[in-house]
DOLODO-144454 format. One line per 4 residues: number of its first residue (from 1); for each residue x, y, z of N, C-alpha, C. Coordinates in pm, whole numbers. Layout:
NUM) X:Y:Z:X:Y:Z:X:Y:Z | ...
end
This chain:
1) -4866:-2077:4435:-4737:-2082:4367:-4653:-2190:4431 | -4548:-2252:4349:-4442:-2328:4392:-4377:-2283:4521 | -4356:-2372:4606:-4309:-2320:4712:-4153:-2378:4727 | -4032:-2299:4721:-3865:-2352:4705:-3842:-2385:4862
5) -3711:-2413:4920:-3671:-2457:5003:-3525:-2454:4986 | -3430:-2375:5055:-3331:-2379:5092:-3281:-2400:5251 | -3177:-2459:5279:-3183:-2539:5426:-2999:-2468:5435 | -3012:-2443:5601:-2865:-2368:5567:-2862:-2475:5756
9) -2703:-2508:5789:-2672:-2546:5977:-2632:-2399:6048 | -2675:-2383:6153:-2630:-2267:6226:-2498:-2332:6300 | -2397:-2318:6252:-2248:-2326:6329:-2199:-2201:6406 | -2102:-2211:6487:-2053:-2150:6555:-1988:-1975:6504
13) -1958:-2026:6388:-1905:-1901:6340:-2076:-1758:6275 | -2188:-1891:6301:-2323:-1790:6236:-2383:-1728:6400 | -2292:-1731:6496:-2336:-1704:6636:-2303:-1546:6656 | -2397:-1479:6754:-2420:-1314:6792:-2376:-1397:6943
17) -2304:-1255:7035:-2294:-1243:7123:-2340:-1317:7283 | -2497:-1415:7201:-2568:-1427:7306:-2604:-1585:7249 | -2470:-1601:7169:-2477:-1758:7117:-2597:-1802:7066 | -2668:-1743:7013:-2784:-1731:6909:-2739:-1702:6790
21) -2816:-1756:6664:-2801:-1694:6565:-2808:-1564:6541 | -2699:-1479:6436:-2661:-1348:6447:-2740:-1290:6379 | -2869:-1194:6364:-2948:-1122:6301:-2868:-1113:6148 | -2780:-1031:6130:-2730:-1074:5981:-2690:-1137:5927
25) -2660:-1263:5980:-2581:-1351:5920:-2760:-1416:5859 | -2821:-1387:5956:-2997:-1491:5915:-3064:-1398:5784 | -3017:-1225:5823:-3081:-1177:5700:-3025:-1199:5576 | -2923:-1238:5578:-2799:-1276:5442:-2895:-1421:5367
29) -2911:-1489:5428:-2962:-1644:5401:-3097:-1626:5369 | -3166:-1495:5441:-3316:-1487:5422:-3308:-1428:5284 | -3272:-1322:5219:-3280:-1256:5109:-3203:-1349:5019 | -3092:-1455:4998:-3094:-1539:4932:-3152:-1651:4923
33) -3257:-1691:5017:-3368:-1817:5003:-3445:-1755:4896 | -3518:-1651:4898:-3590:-1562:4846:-3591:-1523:4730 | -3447:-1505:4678:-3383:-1458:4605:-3379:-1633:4468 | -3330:-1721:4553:-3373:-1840:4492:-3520:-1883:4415
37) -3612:-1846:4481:-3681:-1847:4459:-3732:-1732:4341 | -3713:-1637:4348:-3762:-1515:4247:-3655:-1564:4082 | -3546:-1619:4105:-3457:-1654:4004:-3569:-1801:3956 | -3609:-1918:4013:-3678:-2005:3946:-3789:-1953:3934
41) -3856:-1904:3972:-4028:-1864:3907:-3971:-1701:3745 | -3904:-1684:3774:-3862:-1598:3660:-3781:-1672:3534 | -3734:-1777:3576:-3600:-1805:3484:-3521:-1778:3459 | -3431:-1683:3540:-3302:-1600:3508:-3293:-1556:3638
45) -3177:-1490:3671:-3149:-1449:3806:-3092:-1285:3747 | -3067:-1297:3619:-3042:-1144:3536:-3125:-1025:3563 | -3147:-934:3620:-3230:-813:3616:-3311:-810:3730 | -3279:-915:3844:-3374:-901:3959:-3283:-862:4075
49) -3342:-774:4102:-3305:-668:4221:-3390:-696:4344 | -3285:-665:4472:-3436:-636:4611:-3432:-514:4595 | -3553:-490:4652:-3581:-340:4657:-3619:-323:4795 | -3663:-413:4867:-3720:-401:5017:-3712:-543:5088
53) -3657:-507:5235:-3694:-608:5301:-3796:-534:5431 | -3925:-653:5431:-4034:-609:5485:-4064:-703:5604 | -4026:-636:5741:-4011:-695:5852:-3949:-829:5878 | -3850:-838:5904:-3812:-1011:5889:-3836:-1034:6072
57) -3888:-1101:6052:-3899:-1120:6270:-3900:-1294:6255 | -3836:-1246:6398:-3804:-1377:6508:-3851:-1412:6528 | -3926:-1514:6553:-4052:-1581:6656:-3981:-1628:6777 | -3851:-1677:6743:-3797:-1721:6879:-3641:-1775:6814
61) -3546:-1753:6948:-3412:-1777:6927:-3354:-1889:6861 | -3260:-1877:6743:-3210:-2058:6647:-3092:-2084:6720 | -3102:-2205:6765:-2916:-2206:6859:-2842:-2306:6758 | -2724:-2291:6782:-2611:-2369:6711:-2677:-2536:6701
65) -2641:-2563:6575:-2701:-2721:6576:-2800:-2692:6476 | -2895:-2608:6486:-3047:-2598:6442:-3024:-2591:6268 | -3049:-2700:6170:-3113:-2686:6006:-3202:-2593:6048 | -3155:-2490:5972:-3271:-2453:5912:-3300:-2415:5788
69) -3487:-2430:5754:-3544:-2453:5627:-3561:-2303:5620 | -3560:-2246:5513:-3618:-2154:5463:-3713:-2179:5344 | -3828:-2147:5319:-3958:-2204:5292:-3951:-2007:5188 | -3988:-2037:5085:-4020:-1940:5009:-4098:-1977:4892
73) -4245:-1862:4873:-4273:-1828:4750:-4326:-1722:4715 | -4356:-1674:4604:-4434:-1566:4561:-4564:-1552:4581 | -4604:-1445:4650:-4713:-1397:4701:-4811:-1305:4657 | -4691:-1212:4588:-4787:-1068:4509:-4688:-1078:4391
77) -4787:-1039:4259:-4674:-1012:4132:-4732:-864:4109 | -4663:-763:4052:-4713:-609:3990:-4703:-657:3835 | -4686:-572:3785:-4572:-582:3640:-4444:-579:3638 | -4361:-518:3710:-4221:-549:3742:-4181:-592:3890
81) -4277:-557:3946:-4225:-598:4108:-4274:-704:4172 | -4250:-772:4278:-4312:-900:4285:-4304:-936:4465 | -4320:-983:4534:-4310:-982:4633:-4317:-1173:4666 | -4178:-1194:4762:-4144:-1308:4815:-4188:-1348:4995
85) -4273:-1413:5008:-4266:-1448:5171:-4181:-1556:5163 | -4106:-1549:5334:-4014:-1628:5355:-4048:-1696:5502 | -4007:-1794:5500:-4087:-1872:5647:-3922:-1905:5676 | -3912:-1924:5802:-3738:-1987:5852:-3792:-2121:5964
89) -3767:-2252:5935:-3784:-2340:6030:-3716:-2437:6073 | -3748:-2503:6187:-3636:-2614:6229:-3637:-2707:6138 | -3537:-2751:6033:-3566:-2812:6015:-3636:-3019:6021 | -3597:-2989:6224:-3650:-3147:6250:-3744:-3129:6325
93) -3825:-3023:6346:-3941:-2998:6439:-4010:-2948:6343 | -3996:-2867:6236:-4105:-2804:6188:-4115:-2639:6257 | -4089:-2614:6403:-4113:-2486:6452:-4039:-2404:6385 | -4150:-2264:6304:-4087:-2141:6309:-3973:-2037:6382
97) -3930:-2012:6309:-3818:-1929:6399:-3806:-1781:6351 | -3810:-1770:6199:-3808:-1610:6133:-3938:-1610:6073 | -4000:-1459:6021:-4075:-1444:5899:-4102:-1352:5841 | -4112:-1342:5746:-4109:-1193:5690:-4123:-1201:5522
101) -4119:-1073:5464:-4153:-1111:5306:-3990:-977:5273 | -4020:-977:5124:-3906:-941:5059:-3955:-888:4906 | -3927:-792:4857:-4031:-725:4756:-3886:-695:4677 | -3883:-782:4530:-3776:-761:4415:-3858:-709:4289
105) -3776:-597:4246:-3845:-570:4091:-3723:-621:3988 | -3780:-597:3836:-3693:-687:3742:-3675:-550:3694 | -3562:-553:3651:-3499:-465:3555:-3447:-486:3424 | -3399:-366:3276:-3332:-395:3234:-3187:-357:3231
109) -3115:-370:3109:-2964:-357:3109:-2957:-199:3152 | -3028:-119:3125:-2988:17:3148:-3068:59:3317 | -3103:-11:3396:-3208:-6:3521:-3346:36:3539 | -3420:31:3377:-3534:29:3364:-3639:-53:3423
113) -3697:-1:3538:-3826:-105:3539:-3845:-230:3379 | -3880:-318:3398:-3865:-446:3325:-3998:-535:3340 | -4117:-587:3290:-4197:-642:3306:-4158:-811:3367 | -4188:-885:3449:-4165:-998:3454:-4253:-1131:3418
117) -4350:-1130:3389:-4488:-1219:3333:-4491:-1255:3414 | -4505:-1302:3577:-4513:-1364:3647:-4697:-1366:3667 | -4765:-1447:3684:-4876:-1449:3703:-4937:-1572:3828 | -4982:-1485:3912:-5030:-1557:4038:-5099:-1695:3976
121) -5119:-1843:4069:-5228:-1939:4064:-5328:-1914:4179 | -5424:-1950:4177:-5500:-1997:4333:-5376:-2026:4473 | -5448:-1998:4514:-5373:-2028:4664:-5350:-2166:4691 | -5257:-2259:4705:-5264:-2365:4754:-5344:-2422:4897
125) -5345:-2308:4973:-5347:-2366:5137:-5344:-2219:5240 | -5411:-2222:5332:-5445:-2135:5411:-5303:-2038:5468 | -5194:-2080:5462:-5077:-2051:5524:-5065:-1947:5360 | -5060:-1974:5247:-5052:-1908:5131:-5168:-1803:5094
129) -5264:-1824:5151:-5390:-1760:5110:-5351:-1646:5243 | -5322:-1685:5383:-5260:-1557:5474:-5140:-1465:5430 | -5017:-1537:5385:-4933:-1462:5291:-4976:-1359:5226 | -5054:-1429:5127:-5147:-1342:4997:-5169:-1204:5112
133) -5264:-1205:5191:-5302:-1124:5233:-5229:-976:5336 | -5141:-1084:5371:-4990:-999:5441:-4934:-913:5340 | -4955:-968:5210:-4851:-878:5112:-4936:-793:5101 | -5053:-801:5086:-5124:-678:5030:-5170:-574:5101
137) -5145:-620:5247:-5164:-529:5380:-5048:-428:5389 | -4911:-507:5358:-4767:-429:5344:-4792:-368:5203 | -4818:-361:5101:-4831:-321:4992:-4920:-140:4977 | -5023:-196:5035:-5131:-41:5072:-5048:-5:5214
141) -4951:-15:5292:-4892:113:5355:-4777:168:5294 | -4768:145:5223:-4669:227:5133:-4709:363:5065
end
């Protein structure tokens, strides 16, 4: 699948206690990278809901200064539910910093489950083909 890209600066005011980026201020940006993404592979941003966020982890601390990329695409589709991995990186090194996935279903006007046509391609690349497989590992512990 298409892979989106939203890029956010960690300033002073996105700082926790320990002058690191603040766990929510990163989950706010993570579920709207994500969220970007589920709105262009759908075509509408109307009727899509999160329903889960599925481990978002750190790999290591973002300090003030640091672009960062958020790297998103679709990984698993159901019939209404769909599941987003999200990568967080420097954006002038390339190094990881967050990762985690994010599972939205579509709804309608009344909060009916909603079909979305979304239909998987081949995997582009080994980093997508591991995704693939992350979702479906989080998927069967449910």
């Amino acid at each position: 699948m298409k892979q989106y890209e939203t890029t956010h600066l960690v300033a002073q005011a996105d700082l926790n206690h320990h002058g690191t980026l603040f766990a929510a201020r990163a989950a706010g940006w993570f579920v709207e990278a994500a969220f970007v993404a589920a709105g262009c592979v759908c075509g509408t941003t109307e009727g899509i809901v999160c329903r889960n966020l599925h481990g978002m982890s750190f790999q290591k601390p973002v300090q003030k200064g640091t672009m960062l990329r958020f790297l998103t695409r679709i990984v698993y589709a159901g019939k209404s539910s769909f599941m987003v991995a999200v990568t967080a990186v420097d954006a002038l090194t390339g190094q990881a910093h967050i990762e985690g996935m994010i599972t939205f279903v579509t709804v309608d006007a009344q909060g009916g489950k909603r079909a979305h046509g979304i239909v998987l391609d081949e995997a582009e690349d080994e980093t997508e083909s591991r995704q693939r497989e992350d979702a479906e590992r989080i998927r069967a512990q449910r």
